[in-house]
Wavefront OBJ file of the C-alpha trace (Angstrom):
o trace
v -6.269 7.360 6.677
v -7.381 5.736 3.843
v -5.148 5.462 0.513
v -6.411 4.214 -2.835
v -4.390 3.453 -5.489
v -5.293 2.816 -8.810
v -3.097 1.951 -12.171
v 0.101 0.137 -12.268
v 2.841 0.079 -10.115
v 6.459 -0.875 -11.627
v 9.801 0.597 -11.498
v 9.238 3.716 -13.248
v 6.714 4.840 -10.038
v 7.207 2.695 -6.961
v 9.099 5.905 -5.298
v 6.420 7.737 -6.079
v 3.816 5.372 -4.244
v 6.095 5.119 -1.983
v 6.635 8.586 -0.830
v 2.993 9.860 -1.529
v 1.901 7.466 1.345
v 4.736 8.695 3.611
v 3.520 12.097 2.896
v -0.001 11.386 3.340
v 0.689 9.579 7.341
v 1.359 12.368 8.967
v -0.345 12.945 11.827
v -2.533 9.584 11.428
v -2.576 6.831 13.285
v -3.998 4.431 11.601
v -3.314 3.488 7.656
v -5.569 1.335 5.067
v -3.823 0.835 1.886
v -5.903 0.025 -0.966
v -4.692 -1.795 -3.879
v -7.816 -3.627 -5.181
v -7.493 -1.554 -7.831
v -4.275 -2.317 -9.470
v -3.962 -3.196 -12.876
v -0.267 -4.229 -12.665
v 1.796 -4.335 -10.086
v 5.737 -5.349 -10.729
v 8.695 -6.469 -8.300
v 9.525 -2.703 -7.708
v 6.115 -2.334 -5.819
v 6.934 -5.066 -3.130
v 9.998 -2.839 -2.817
v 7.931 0.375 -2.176
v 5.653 -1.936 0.038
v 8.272 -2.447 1.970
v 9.287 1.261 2.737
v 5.623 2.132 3.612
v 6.125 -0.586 6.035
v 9.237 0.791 7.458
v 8.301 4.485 7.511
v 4.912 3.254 9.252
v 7.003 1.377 12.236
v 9.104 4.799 12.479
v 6.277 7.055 12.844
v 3.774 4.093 14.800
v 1.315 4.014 12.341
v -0.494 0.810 12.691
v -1.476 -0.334 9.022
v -2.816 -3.001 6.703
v -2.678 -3.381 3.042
v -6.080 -4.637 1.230
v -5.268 -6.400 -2.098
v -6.744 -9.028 -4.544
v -6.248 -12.477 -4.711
v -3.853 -12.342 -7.184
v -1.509 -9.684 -5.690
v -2.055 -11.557 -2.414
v -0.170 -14.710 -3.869
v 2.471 -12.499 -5.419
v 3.266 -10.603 -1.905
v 2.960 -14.389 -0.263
v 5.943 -15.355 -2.690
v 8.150 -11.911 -2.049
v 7.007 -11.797 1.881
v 7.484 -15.113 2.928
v 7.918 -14.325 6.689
v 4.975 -12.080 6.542
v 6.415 -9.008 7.541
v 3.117 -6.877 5.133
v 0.149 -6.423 6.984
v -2.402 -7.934 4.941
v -5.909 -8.398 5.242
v -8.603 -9.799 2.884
v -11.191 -6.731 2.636
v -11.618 -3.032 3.471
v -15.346 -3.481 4.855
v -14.258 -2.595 8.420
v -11.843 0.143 7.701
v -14.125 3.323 8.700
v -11.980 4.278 11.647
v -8.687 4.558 9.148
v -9.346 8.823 9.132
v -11.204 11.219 7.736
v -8.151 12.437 5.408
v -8.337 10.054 2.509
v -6.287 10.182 -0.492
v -5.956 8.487 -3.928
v -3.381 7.802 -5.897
v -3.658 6.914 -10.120
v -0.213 5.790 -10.824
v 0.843 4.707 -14.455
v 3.868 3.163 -15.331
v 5.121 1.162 -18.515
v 5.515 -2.629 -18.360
l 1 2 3 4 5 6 7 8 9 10 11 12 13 14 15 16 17 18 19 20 21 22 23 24 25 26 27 28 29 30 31 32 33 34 35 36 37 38 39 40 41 42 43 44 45 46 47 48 49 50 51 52 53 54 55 56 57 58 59 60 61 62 63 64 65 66 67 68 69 70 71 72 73 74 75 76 77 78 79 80 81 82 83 84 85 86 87 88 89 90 91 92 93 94 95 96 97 98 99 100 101 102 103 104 105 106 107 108 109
């Protein structure tokens, strides 16, 4: 399963990103979260990065998370014992699933 998510991710929406991923896992065993595509992402998203990577361990749902280098230092200063999955590129993710989804959040910041 592949997930895409484009826009901005704050406190008004991390919930939202957060539960639409949790909804979209079931039944999959393998996750690729996208978030190349972010135009903002806030503290709340490392939050709702952090459910998706406890609701992943509950149902075994191996996963990564594919971000730029930008969010990548951000997550490196919130996940300092590496607990996210993350990887540097999305090139090799064909096996994720043939149900992919996207998400366009918007939020204010």
């Amino acid at each position: 399963m592949l997930v895409t998510v484009r826009g901005e991710v704050d406190a008004t929406n991390s919930r939202e990103l957060a539960g639409y991923v949790e909804r979209q896992i079931a039944g999959s065993a393998r996750l690729v979260l996208d978030l190349r595509h972010i135009d903002f992402f806030g503290t709340a998203g490392f939050a709702a990065l952090h459910n998706v990577n406890v609701v992943c361990a509950r149902y075994d749902v191996e996963w990564v998370l594919v971000v730029e280098p930008q969010l990548r230092r951000f997550l490196k200063v919130c996940d300092p014992d590496n607990q996210l999955p993350l990887e540097d590129s999305a090139v090799e993710h064909a096996d994720a699933g043939t149900r992919d989804g996207e998400l366009l959040v918007r939020g204010d910041h």
